[in-house]
Residue frames as a rotation matrix with the C-alpha (Angstrom) as fourth column:
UNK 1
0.570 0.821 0.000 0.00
0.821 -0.570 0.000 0.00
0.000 0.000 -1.000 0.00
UNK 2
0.659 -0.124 -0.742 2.57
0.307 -0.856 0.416 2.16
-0.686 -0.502 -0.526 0.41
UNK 3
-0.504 -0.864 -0.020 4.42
-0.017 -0.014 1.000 1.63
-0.864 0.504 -0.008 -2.46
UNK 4
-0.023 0.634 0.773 1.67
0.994 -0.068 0.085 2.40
0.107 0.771 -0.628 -4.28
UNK 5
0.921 0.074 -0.382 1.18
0.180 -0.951 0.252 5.83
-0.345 -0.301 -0.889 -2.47
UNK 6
-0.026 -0.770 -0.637 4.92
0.050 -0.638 0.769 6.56
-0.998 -0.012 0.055 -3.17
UNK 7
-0.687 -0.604 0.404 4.71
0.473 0.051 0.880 5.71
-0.552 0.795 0.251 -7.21
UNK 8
0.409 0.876 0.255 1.69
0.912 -0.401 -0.085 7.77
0.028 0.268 -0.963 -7.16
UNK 9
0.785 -0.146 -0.602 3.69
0.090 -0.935 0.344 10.42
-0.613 -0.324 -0.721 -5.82
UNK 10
-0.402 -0.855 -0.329 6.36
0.150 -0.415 0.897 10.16
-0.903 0.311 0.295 -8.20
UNK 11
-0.044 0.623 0.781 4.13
0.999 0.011 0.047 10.11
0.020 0.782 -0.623 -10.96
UNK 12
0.777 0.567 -0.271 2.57
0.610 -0.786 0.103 13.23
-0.155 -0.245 -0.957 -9.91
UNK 13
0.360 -0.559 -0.747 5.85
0.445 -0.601 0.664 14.87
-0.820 -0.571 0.033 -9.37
UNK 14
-0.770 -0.620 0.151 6.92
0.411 -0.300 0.861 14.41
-0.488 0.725 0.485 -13.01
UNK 15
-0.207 0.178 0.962 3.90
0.930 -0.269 0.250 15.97
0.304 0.946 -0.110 -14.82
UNK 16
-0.742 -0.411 0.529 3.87
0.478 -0.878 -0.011 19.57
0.469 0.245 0.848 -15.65
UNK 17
-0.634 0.255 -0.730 2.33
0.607 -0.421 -0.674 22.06
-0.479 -0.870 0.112 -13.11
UNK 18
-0.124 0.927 0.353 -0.49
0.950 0.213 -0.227 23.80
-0.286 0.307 -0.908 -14.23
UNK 19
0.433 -0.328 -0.840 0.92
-0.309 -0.929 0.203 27.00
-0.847 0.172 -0.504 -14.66
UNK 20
-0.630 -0.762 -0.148 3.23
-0.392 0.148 0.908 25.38
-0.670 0.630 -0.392 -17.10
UNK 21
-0.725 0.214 0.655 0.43
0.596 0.671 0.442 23.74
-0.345 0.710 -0.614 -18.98
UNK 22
0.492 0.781 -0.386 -1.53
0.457 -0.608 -0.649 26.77
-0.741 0.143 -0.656 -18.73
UNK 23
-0.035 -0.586 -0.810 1.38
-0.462 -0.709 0.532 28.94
-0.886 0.393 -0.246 -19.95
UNK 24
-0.606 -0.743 -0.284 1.47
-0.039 -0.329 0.943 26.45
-0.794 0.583 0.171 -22.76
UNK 25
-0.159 0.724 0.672 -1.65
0.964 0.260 -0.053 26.56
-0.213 0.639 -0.739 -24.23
UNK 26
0.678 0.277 -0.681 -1.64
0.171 -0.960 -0.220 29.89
-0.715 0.032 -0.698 -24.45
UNK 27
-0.436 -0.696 -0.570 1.48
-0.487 -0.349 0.800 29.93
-0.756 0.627 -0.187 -26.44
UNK 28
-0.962 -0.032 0.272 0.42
0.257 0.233 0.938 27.80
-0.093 0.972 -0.216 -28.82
UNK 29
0.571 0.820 -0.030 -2.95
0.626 -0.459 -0.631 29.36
-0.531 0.342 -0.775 -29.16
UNK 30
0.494 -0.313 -0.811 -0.67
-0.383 -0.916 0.121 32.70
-0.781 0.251 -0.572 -30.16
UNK 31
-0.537 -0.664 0.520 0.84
-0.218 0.705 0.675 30.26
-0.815 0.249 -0.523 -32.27
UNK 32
-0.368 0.787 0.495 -2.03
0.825 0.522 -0.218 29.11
-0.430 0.328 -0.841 -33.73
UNK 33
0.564 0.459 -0.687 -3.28
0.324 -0.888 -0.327 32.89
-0.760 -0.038 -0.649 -34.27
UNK 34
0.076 -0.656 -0.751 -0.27
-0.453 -0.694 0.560 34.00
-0.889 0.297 -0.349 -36.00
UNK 35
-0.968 -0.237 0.079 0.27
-0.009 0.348 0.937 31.34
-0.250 0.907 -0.339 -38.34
UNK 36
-0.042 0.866 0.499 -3.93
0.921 0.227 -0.317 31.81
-0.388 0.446 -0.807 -39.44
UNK 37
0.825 0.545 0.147 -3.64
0.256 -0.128 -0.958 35.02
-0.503 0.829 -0.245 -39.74
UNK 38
-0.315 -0.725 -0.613 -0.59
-0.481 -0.435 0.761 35.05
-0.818 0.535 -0.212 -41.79
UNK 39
-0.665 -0.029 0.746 -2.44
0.318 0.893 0.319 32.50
-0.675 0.449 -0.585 -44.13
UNK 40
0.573 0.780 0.252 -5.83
0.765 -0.398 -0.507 34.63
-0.295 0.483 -0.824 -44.61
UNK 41
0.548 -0.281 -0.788 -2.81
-0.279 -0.949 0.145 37.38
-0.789 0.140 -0.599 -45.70
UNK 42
-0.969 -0.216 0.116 -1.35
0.039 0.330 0.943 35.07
-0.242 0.919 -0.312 -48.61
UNK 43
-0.514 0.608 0.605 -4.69
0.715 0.694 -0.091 34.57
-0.475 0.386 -0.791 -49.59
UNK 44
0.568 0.602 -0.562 -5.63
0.381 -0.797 -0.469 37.87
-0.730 0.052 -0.682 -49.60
UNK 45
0.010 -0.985 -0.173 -2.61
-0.417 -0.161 0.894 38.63
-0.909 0.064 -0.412 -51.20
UNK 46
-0.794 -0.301 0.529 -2.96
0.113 0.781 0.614 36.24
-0.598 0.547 -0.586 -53.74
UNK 47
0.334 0.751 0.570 -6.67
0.853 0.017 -0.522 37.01
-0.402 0.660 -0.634 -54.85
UNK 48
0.530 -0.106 -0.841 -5.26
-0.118 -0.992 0.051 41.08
-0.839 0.072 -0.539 -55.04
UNK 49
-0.674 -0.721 -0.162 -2.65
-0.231 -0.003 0.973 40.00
-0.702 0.693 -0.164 -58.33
């Protein structure tokens, strides 16, 4: 039983803190943002020639 409780706790220990998974969705959202709307700017781009 208790060596279950500890490899729970080591589990836990190794994934990423919720700040850190917060922080990275957010980047890649901005990620995600930039590279759409550079895309709708080729396109736009592209109908303008």
């Amino acid at each position: 039983m208790l060596s279950l409780f500890a490899d729970c706790l080591l589990v836990a220990s190794r994934l990423p803190s919720p700040d850190a998974r917060r922080r990275a969705t957010l980047e890649r959202k901005r990620e995600d943002e930039e590279w759409l709307m550079q895309r709708r700017a080729g396109r736009f781009d592209a109908t303008m020639r």
